[in-house]
C-alpha positions as CSV (number, residue, x, y, z in Angstrom):
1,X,0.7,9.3,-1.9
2,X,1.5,8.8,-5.6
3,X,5.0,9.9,-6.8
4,X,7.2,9.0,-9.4
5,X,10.0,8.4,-7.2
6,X,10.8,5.4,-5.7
7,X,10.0,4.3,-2.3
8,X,12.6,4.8,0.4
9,X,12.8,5.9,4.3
10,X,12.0,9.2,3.6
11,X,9.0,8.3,1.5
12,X,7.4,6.2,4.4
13,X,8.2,8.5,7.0
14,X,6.3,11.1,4.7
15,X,3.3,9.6,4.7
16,X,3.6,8.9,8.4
17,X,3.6,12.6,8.8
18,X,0.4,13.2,6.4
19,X,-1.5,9.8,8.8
20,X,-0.4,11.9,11.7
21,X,-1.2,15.1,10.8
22,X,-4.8,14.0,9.6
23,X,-5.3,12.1,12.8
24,X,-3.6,14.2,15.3
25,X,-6.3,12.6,18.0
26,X,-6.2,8.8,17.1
27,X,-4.2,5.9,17.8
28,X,-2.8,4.7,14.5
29,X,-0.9,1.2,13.5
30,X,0.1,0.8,10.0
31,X,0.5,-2.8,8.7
32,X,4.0,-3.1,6.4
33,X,5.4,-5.5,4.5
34,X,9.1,-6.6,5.5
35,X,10.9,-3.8,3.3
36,X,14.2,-2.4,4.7
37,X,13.2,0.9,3.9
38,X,10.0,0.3,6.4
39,X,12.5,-1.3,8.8
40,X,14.9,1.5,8.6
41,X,15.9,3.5,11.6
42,X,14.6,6.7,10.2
43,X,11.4,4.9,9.5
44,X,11.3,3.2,13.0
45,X,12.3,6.3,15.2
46,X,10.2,8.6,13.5
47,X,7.0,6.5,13.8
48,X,7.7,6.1,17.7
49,X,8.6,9.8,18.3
50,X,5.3,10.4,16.6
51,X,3.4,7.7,18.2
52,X,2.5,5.4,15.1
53,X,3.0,2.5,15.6
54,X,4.3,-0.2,13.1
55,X,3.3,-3.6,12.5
56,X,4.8,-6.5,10.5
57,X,3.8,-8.9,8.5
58,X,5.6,-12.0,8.6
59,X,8.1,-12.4,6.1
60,X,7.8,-14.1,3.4
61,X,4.1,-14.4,3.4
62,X,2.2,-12.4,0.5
63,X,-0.9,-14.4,0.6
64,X,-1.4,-12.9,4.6
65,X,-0.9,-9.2,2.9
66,X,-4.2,-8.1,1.2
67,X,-2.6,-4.8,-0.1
68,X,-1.0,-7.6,-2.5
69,X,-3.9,-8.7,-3.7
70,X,-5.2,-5.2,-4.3
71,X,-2.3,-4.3,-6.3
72,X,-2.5,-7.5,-8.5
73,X,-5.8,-6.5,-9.1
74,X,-4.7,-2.7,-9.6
75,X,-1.9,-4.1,-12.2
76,X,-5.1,-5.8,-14.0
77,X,-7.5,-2.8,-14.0
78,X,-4.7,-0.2,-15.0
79,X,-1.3,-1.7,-16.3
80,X,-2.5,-5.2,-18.7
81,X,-2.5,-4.0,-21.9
82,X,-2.5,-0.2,-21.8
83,X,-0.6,2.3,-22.8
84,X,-0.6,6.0,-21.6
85,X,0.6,9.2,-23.7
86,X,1.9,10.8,-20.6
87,X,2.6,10.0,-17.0
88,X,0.0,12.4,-15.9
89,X,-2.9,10.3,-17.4
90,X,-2.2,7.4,-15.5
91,X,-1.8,9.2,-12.7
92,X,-5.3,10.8,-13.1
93,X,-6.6,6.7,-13.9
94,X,-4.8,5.5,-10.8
95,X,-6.3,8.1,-8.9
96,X,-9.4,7.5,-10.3
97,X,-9.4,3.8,-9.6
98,X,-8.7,3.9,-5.9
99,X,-11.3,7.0,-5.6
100,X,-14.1,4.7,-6.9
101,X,-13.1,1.3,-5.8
102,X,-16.4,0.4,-5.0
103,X,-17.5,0.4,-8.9
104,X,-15.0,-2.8,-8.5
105,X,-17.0,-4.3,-5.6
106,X,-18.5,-7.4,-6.4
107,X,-14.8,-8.3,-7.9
108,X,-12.9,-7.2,-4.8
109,X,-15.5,-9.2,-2.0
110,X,-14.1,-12.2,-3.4
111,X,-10.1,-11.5,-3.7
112,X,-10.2,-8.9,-0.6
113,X,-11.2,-12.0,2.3
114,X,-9.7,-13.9,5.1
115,X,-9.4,-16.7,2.6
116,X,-5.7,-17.5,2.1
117,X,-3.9,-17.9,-1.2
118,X,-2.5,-20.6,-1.2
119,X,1.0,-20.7,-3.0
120,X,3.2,-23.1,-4.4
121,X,6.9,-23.3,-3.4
122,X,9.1,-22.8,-6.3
């Protein structure tokens, strides 16, 4: 989903809705990071009335979460030093981007493994 709104309980529980309605047959798990909108009781309720179910990642632990990585690299690709007119051409880039990630795939084999990242404490 790509929106210009922030992310809240009623974002995730909208894209439950598109996961289930596209896999009405399948079992489905979604991995999530320790948000409170992910933890909210919405969030929660409606992903075991519709048989999703939701898995943590420890806290505190963005080396474990690969969609991290992905972003960081996303931020690189998209965000570093450009500048778009309009809102609707970076939508089109980011849509673009993750529509042909595997132009990228030399570059993601070696930040997307189950290497991890070890981080510093501050």
């Amino acid at each position: 989903m790509i929106t210009e709104d922030k992310c809240n309980a009623e974002k995730v529980v909208e894209f439950i809705q598109k996961i289930r309605k596209k896999y009405l047959d399948k079992n489905i798990i979604i991995v999530l990071d320790n948000a409170k909108y992910n933890h909210a009781n919405y969030t929660t309720v409606y992903a075991e009335l519709c048989g999703v179910e939701l898995f943590f990642l420890p806290s505190y632990s963005p080396n474990l979460n690969l969609i991290e990585r992905l972003w960081k690299f996303t931020k690189k690709k998209l965000v570093h030093n450009k500048y778009y007119e309009k809102f609707g051409q970076f939508v089109e880039k980011v849509k673009y981007h993750f529509e042909n990630l595997g132009e990228h795939k030399k570059e993601l084999v070696d930040i997307l493994n189950k290497k991890f990242e070890i981080m510093e404490a501050v």
